[in-house]
Biopython code that builds the backbone (N, CA, C, O; Angstrom):
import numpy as np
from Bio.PDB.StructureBuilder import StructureBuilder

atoms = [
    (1, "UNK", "N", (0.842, -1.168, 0.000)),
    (1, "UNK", "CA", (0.000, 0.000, 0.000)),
    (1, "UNK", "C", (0.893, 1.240, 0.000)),
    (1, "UNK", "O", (1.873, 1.290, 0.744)),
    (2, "UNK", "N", (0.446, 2.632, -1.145)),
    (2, "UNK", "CA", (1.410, 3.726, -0.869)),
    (2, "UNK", "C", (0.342, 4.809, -0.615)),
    (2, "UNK", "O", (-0.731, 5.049, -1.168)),
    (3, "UNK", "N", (1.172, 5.527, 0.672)),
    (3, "UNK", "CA", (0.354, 6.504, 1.356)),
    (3, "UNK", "C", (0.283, 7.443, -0.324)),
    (3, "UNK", "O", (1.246, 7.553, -1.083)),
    (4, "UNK", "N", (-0.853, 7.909, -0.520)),
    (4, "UNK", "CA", (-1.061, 9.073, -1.720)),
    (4, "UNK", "C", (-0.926, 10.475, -1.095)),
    (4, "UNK", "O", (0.167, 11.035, -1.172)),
    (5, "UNK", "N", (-1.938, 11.067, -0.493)),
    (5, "UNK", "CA", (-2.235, 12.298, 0.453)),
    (5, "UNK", "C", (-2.340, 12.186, 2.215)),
    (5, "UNK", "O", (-2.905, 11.229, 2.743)),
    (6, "UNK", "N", (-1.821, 13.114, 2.878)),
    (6, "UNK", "CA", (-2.197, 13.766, 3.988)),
    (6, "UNK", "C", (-2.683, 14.689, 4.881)),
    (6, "UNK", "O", (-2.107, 15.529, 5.572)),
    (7, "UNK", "N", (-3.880, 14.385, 4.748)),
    (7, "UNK", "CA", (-4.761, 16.153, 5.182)),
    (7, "UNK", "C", (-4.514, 16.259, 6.226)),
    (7, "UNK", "O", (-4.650, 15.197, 6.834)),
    (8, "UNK", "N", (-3.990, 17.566, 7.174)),
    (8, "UNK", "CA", (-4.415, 17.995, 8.260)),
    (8, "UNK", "C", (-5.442, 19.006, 8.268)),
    (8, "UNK", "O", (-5.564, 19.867, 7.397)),
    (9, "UNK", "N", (-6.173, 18.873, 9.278)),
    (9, "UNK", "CA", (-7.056, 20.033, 9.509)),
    (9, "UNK", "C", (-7.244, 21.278, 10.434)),
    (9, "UNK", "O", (-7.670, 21.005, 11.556)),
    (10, "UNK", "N", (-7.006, 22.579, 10.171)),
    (10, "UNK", "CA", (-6.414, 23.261, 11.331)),
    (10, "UNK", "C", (-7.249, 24.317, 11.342)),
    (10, "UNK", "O", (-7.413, 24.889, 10.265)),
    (11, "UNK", "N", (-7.874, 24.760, 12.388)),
    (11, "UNK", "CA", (-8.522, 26.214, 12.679)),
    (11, "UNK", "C", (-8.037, 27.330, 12.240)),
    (11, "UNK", "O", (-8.679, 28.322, 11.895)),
    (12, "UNK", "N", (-6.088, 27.083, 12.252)),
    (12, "UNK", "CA", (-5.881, 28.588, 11.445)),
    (12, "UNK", "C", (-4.469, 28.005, 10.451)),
    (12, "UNK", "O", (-3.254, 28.111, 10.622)),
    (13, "UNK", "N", (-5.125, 27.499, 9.599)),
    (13, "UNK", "CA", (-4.217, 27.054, 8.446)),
    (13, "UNK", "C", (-3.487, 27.984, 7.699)),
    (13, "UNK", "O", (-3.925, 27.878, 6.554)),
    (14, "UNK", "N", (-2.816, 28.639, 7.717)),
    (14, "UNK", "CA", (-2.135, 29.700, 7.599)),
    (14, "UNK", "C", (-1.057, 29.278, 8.857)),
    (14, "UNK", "O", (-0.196, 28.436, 8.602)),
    (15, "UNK", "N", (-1.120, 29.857, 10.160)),
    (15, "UNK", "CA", (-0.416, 29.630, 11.359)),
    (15, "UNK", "C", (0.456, 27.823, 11.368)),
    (15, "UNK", "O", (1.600, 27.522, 11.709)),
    (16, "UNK", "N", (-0.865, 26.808, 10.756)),
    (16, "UNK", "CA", (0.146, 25.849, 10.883)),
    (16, "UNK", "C", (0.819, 25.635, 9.865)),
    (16, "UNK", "O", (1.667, 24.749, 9.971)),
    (17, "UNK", "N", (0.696, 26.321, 8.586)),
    (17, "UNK", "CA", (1.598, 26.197, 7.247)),
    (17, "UNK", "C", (2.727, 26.586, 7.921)),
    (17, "UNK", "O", (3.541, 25.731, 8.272)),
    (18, "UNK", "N", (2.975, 28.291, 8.263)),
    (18, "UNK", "CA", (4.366, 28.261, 9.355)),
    (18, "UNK", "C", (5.041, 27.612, 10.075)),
    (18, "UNK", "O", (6.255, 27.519, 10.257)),
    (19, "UNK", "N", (4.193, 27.163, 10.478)),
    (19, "UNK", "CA", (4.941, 25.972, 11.630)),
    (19, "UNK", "C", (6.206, 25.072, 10.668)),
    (19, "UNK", "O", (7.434, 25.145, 10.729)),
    (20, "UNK", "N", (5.199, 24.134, 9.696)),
    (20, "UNK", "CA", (5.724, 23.358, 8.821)),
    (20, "UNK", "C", (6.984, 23.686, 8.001)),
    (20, "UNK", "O", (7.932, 23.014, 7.595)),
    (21, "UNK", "N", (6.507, 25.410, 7.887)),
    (21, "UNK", "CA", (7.226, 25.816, 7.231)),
    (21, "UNK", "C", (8.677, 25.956, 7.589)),
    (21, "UNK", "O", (9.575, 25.902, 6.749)),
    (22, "UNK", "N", (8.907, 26.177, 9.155)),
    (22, "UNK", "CA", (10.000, 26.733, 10.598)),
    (22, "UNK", "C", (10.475, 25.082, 10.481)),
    (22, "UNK", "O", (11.442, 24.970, 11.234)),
    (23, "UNK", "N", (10.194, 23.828, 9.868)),
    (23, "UNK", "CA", (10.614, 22.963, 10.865)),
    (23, "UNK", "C", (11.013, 22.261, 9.092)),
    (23, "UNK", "O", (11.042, 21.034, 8.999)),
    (24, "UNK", "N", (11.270, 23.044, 7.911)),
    (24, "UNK", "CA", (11.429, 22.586, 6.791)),
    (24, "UNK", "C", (11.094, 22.045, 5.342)),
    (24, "UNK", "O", (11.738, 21.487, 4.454)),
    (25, "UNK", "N", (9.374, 22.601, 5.568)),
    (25, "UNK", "CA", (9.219, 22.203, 4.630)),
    (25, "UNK", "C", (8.578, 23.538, 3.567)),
    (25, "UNK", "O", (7.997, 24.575, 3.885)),
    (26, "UNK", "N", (8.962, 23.005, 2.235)),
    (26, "UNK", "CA", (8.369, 24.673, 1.326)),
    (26, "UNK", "C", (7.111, 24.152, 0.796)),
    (26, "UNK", "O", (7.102, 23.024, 0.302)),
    (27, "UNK", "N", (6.180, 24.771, 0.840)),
    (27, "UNK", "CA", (4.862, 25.358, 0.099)),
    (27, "UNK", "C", (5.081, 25.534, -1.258)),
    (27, "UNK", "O", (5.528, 26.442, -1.960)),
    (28, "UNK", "N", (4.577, 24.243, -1.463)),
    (28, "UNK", "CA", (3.690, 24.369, -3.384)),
    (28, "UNK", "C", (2.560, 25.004, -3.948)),
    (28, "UNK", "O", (2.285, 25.255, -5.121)),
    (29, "UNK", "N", (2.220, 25.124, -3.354)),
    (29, "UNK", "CA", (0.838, 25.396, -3.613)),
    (29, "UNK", "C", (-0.451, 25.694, -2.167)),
    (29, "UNK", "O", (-1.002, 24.879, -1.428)),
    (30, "UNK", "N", (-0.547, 27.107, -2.237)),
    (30, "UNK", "CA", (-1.705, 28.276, -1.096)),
    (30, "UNK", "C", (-2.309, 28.746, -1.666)),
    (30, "UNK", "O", (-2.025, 29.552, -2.552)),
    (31, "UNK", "N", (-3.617, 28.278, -1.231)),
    (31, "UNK", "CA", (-4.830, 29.098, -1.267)),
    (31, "UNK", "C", (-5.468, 29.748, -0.400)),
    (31, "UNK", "O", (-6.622, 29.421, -0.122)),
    (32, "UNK", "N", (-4.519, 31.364, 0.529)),
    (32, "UNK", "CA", (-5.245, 31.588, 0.784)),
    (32, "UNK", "C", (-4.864, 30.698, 2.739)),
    (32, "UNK", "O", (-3.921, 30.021, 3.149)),
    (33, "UNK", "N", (-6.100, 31.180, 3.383)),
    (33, "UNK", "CA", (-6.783, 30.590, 4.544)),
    (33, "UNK", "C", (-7.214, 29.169, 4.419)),
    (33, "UNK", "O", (-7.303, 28.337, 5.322)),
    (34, "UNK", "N", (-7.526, 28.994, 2.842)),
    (34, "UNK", "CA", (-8.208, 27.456, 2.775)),
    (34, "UNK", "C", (-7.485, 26.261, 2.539)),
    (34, "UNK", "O", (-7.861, 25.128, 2.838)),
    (35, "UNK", "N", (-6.119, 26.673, 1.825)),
    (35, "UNK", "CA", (-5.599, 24.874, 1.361)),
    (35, "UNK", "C", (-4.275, 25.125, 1.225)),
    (35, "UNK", "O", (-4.035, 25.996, 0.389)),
    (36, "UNK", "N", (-3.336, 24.653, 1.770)),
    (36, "UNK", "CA", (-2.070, 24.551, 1.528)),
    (36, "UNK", "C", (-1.226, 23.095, 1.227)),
    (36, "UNK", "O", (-1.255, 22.198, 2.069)),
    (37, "UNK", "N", (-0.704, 22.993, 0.339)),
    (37, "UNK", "CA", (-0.009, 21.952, -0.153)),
    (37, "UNK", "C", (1.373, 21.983, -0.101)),
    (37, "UNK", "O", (1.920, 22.986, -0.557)),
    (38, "UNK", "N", (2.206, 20.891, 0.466)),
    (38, "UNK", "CA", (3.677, 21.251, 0.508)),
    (38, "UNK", "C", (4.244, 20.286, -0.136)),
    (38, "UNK", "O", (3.800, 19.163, -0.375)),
    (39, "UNK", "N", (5.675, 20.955, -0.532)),
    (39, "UNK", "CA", (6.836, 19.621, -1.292)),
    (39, "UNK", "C", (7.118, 18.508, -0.534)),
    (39, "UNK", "O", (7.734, 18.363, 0.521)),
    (40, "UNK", "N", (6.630, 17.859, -1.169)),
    (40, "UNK", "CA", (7.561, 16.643, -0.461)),
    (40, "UNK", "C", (7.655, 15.196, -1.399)),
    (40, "UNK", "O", (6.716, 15.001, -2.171)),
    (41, "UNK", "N", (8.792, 14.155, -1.348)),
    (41, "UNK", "CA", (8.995, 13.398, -2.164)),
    (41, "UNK", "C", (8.103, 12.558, -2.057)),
    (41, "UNK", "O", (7.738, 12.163, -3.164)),
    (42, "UNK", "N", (7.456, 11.991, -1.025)),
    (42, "UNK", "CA", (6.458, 11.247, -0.943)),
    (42, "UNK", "C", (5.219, 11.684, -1.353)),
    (42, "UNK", "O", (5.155, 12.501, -2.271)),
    (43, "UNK", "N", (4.122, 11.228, -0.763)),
    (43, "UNK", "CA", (2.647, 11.473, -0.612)),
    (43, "UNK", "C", (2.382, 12.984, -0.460)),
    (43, "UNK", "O", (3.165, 13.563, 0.293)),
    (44, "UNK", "N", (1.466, 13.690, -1.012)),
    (44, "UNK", "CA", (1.415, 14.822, -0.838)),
    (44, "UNK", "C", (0.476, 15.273, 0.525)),
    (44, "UNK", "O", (-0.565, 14.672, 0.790)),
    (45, "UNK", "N", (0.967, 16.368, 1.318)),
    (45, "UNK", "CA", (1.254, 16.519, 2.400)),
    (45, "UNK", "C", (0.422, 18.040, 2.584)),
    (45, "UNK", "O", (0.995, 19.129, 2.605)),
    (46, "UNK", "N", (-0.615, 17.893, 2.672)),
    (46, "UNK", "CA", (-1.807, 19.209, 2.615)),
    (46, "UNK", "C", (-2.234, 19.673, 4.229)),
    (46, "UNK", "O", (-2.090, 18.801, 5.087)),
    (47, "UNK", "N", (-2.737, 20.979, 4.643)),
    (47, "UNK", "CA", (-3.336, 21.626, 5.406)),
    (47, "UNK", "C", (-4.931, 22.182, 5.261)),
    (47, "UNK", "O", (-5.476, 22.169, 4.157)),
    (48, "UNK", "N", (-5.191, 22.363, 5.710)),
    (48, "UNK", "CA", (-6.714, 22.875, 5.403)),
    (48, "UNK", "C", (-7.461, 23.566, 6.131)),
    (48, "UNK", "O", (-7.247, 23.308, 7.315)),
    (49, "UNK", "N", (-8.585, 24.663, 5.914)),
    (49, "UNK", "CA", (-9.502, 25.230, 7.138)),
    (49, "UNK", "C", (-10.367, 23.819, 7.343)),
    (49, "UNK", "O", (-10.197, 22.763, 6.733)),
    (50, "UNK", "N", (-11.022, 24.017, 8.041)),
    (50, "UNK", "CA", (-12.181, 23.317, 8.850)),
    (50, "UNK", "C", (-12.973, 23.398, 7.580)),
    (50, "UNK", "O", (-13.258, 22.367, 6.970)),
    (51, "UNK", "N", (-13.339, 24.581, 7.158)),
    (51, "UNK", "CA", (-14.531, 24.092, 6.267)),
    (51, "UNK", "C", (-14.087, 23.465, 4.500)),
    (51, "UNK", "O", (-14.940, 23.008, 3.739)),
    (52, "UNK", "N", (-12.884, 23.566, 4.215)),
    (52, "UNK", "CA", (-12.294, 22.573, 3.061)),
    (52, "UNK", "C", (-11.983, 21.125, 3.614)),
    (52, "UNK", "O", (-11.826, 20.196, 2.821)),
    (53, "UNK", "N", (-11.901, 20.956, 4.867)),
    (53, "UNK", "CA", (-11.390, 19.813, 4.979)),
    (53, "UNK", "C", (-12.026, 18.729, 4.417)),
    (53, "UNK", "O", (-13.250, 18.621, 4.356)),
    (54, "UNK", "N", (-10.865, 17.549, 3.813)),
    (54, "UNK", "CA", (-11.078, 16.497, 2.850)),
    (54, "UNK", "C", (-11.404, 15.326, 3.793)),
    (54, "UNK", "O", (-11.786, 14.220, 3.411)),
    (55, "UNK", "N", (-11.200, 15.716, 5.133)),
    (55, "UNK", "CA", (-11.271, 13.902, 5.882)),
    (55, "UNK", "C", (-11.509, 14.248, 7.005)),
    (55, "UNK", "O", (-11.534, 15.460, 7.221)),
    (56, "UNK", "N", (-11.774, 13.270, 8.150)),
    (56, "UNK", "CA", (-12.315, 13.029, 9.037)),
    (56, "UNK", "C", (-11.612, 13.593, 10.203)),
    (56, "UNK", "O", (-10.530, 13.024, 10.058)),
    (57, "UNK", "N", (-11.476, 14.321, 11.262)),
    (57, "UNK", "CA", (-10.567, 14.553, 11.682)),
    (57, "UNK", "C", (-10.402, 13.693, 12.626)),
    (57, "UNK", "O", (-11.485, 13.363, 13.108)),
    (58, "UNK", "N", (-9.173, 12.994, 13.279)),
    (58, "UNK", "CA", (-8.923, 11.082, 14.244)),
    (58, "UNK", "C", (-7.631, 11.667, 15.218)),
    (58, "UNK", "O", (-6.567, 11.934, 14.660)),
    (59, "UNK", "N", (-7.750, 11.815, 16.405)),
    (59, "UNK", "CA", (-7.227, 12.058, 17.338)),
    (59, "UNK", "C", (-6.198, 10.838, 17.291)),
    (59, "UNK", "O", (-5.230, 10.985, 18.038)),
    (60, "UNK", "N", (-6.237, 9.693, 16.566)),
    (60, "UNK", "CA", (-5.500, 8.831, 16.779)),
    (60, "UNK", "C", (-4.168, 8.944, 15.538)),
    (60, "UNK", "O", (-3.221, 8.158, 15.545)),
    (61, "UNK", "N", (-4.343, 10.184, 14.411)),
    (61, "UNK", "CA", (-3.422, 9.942, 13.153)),
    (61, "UNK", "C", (-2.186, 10.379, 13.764)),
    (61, "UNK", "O", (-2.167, 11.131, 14.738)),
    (62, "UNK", "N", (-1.229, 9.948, 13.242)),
    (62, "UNK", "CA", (0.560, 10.227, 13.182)),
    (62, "UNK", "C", (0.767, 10.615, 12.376)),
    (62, "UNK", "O", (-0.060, 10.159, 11.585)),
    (63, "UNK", "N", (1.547, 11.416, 11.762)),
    (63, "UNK", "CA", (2.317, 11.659, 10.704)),
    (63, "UNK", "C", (3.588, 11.649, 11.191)),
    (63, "UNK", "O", (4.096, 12.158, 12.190)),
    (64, "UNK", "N", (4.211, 10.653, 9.872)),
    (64, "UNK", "CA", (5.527, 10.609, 10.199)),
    (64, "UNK", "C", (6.561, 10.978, 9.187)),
    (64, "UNK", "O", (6.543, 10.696, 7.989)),
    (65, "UNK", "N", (7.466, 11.651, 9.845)),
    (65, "UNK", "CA", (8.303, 12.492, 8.495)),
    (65, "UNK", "C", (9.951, 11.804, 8.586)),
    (65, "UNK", "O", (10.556, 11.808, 9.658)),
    (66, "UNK", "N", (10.477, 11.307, 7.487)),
    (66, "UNK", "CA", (11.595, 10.497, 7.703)),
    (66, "UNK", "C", (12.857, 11.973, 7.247)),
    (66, "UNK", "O", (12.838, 12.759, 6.300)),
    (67, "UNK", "N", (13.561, 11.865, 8.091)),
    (67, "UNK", "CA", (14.243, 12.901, 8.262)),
    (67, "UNK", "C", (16.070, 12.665, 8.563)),
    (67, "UNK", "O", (16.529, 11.670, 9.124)),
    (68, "UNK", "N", (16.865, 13.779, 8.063)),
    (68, "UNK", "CA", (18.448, 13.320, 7.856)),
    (68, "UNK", "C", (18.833, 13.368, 9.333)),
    (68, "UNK", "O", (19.259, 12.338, 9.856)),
    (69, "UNK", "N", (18.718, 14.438, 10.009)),
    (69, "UNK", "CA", (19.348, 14.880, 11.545)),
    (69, "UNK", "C", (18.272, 15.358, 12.428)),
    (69, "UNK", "O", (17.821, 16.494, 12.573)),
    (70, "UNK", "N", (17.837, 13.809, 13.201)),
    (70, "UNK", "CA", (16.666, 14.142, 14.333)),
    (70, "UNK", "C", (16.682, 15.074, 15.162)),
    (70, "UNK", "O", (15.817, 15.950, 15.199)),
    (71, "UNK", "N", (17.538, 15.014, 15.833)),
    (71, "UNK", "CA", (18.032, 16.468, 16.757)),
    (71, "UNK", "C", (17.894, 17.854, 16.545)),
    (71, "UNK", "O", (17.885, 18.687, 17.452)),
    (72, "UNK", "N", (17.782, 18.107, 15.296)),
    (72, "UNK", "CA", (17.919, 19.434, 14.394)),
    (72, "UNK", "C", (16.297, 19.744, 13.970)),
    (72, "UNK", "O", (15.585, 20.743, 13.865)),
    (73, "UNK", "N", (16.136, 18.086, 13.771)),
    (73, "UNK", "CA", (14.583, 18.936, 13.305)),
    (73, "UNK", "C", (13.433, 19.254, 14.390)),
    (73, "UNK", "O", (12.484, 20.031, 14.289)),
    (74, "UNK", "N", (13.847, 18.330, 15.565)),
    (74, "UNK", "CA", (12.939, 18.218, 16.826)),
    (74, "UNK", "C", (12.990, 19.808, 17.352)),
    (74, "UNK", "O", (12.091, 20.583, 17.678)),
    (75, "UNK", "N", (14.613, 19.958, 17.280)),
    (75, "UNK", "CA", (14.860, 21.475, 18.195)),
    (75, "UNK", "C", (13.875, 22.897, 17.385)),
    (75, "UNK", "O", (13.394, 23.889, 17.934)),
    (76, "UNK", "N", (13.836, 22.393, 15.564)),
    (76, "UNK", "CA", (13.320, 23.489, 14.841)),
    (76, "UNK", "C", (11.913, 23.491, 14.920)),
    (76, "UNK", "O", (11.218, 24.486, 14.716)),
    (77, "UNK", "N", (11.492, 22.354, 15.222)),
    (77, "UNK", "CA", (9.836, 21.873, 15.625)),
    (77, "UNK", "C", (9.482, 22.712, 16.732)),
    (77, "UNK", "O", (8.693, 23.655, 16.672)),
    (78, "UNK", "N", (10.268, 22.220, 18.011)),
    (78, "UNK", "CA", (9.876, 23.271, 19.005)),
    (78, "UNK", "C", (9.828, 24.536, 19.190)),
    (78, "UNK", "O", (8.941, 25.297, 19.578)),
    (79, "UNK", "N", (11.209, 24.709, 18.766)),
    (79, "UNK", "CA", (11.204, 26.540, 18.722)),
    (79, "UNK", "C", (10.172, 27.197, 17.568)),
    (79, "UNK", "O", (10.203, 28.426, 17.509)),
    (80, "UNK", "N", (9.182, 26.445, 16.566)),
    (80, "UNK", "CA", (8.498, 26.688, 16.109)),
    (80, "UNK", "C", (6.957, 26.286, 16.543)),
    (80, "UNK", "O", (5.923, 26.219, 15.877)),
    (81, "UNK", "N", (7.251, 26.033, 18.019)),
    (81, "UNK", "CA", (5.888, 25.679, 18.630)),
    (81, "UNK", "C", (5.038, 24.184, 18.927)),
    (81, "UNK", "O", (3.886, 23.927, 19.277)),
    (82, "UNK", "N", (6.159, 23.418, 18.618)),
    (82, "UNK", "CA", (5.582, 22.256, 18.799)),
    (82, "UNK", "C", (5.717, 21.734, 20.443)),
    (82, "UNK", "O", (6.286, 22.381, 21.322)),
    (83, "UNK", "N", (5.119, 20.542, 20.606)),
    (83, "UNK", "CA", (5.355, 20.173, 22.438)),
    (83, "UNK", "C", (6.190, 18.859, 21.933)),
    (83, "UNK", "O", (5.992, 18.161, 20.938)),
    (84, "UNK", "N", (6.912, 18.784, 22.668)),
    (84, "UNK", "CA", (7.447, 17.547, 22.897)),
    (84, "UNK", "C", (6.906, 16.496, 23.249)),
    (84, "UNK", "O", (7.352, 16.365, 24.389)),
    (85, "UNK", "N", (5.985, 15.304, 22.989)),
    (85, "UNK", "CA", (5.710, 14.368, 23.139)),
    (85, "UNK", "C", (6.389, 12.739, 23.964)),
    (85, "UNK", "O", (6.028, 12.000, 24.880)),
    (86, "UNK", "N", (7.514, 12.803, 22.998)),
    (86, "UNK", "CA", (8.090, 11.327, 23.047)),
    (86, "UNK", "C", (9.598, 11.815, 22.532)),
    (86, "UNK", "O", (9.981, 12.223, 21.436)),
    (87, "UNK", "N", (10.321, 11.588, 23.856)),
    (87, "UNK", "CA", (12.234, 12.142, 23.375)),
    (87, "UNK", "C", (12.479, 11.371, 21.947)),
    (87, "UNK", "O", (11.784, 10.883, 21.055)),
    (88, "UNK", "N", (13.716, 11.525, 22.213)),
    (88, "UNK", "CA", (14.604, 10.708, 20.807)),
    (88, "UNK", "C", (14.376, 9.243, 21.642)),
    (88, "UNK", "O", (14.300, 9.092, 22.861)),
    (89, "UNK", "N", (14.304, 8.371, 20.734)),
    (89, "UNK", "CA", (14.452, 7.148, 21.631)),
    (89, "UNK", "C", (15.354, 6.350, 19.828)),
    (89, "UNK", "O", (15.323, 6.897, 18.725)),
    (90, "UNK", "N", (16.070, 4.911, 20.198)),
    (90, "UNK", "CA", (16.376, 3.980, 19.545)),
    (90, "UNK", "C", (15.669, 3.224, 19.563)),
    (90, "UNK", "O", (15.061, 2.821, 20.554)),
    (91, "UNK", "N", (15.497, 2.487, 17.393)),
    (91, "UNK", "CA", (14.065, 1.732, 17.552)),
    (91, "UNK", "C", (15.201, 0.291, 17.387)),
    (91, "UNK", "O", (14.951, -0.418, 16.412)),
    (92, "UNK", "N", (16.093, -0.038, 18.048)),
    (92, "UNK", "CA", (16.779, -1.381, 17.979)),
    (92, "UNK", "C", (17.328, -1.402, 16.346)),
    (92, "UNK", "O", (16.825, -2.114, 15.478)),
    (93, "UNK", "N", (18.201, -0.682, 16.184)),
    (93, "UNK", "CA", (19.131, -0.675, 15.189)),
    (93, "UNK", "C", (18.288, -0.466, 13.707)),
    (93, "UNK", "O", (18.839, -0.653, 12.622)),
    (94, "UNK", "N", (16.968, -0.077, 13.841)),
    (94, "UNK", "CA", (16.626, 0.395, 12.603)),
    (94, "UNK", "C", (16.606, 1.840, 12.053)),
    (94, "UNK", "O", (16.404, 2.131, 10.874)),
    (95, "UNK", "N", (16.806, 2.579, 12.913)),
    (95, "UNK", "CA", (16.704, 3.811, 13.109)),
    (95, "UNK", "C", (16.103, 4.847, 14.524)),
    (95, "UNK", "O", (15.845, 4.209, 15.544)),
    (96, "UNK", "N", (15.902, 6.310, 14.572)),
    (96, "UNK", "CA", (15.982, 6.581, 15.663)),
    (96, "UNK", "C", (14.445, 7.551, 15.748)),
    (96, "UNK", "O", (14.378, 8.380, 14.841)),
    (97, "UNK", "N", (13.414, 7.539, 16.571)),
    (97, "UNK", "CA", (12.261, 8.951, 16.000)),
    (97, "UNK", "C", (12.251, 9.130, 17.331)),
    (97, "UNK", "O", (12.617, 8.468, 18.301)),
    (98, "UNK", "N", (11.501, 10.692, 17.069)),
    (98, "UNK", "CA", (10.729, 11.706, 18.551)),
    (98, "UNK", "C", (9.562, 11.932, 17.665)),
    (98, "UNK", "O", (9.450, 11.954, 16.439)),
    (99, "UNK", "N", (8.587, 12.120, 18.802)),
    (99, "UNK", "CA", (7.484, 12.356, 18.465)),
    (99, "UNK", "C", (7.310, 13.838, 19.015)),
    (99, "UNK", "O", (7.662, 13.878, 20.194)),
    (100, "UNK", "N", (6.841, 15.173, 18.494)),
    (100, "UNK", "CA", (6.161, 16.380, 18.954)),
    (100, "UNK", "C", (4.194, 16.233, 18.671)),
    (100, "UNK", "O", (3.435, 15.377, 18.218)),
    (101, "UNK", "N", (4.104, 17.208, 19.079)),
    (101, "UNK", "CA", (2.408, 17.867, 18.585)),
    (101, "UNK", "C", (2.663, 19.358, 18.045)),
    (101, "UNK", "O", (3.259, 20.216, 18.697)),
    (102, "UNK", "N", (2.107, 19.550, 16.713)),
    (102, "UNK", "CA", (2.058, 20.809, 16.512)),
    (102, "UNK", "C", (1.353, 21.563, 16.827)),
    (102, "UNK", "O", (0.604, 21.033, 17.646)),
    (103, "UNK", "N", (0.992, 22.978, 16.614)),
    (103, "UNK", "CA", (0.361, 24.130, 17.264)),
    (103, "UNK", "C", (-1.355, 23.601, 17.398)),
    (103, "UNK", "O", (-2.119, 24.104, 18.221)),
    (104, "UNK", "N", (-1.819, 22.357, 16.296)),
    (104, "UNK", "CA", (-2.971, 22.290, 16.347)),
    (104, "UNK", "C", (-3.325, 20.550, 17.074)),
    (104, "UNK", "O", (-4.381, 19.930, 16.945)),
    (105, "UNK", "N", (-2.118, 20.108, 17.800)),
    (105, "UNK", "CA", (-2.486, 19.071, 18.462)),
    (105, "UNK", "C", (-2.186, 17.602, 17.722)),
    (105, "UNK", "O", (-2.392, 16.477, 18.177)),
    (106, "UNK", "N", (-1.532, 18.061, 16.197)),
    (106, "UNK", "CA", (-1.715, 16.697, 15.348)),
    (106, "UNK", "C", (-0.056, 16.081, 15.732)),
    (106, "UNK", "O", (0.994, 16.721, 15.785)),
    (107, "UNK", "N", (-0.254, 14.901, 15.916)),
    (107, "UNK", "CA", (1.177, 13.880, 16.517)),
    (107, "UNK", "C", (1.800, 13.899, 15.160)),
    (107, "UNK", "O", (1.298, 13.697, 14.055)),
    (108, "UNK", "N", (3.217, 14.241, 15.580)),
    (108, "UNK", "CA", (4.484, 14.255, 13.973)),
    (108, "UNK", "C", (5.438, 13.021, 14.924)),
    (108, "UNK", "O", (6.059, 12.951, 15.984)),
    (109, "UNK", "N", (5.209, 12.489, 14.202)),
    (109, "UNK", "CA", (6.728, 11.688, 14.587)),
    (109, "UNK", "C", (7.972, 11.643, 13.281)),
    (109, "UNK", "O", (8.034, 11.078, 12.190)),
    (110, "UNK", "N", (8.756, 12.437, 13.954)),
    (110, "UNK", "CA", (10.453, 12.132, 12.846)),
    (110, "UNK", "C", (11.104, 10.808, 13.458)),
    (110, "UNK", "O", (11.303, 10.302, 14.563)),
    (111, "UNK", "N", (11.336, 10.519, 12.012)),
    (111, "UNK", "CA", (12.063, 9.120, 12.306)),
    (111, "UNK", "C", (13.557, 9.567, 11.311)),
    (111, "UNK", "O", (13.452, 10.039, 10.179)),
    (112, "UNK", "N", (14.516, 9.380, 11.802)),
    (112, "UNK", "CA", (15.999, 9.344, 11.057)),
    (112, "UNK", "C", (16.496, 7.241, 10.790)),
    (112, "UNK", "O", (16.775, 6.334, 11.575)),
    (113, "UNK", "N", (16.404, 7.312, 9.750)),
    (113, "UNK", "CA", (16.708, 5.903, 9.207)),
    (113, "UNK", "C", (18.097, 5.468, 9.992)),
    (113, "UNK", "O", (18.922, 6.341, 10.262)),
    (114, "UNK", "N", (18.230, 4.652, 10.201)),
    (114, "UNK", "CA", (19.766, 3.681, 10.222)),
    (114, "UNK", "C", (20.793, 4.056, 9.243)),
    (114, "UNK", "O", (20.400, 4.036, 8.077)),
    (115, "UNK", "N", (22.125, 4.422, 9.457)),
    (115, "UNK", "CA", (23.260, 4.921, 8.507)),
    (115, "UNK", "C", (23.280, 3.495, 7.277)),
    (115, "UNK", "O", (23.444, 3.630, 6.065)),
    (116, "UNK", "N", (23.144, 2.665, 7.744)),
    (116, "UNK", "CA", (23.108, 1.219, 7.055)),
    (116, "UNK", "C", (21.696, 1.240, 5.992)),
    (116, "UNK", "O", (21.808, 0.813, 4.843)),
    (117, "UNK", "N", (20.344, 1.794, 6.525)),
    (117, "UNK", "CA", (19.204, 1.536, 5.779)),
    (117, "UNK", "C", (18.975, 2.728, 4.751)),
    (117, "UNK", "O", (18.033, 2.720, 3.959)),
    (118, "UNK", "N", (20.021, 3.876, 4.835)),
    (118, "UNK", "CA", (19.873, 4.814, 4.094)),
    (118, "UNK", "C", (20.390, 4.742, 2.436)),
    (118, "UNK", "O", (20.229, 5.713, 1.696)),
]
sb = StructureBuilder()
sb.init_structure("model")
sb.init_model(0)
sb.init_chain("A")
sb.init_seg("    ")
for serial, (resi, resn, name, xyz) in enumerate(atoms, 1):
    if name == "N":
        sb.init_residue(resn, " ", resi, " ")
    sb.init_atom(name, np.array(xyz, "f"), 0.0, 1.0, " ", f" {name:<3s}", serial, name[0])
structure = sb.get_structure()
């Protein structure tokens, strides 16, 4: 199965495009208050107001962003407003993730691959 899209849904979509934006990623495509779309090599990786939103909103989703230097992006996450969730931890030699929450509560987990699985 390949993830296609990822909606988040945010009260002030604008505010969490920044966020995203502070912690690395660039904007393809804004509309505005209503829809933001960002680069990324994978699945495309969208924001939204409340009233565009494409999906359900699930207190239970993760997003997970595979990333070069965990440390770097956790620190740019926070100082861009995220909470710290879950430290750096080791997943037994496959690689290493932290989990934050961004400004609107949605769980990011960065994962940095294994020097070996890269």
């Amino acid at each position: 199965m390949k993830v296609k899209h990822v909606y988040l849904t945010a009260s002030q979509p604008a505010k969490l495009a920044e966020f995203y934006v502070n912690t690395g990623l660039t904007i393809r495509f804004a509309d505005g208050e209503r829809w933001i779309q960002f680069r990324t090599e994978g699945a495309a990786f969208c924001v939204s107001g409340v009233e565009e939103s494409a999906s359900i909103p699930s207190a239970n989703a993760v997003v997970v962003f595979e990333v070069e230097q965990l440390e770097s992006v956790v620190e740019r996450a926070i100082a861009a407003g995220a909470t710290l969730v879950a430290p750096v931890r080791d997943m037994g030699g496959h690689g290493r993730v932290a989990q934050v929450c961004d400004p609107e509560s949605n769980v990011i987990q960065f994962f940095e691959a294994a020097k070996a699985d890269r």
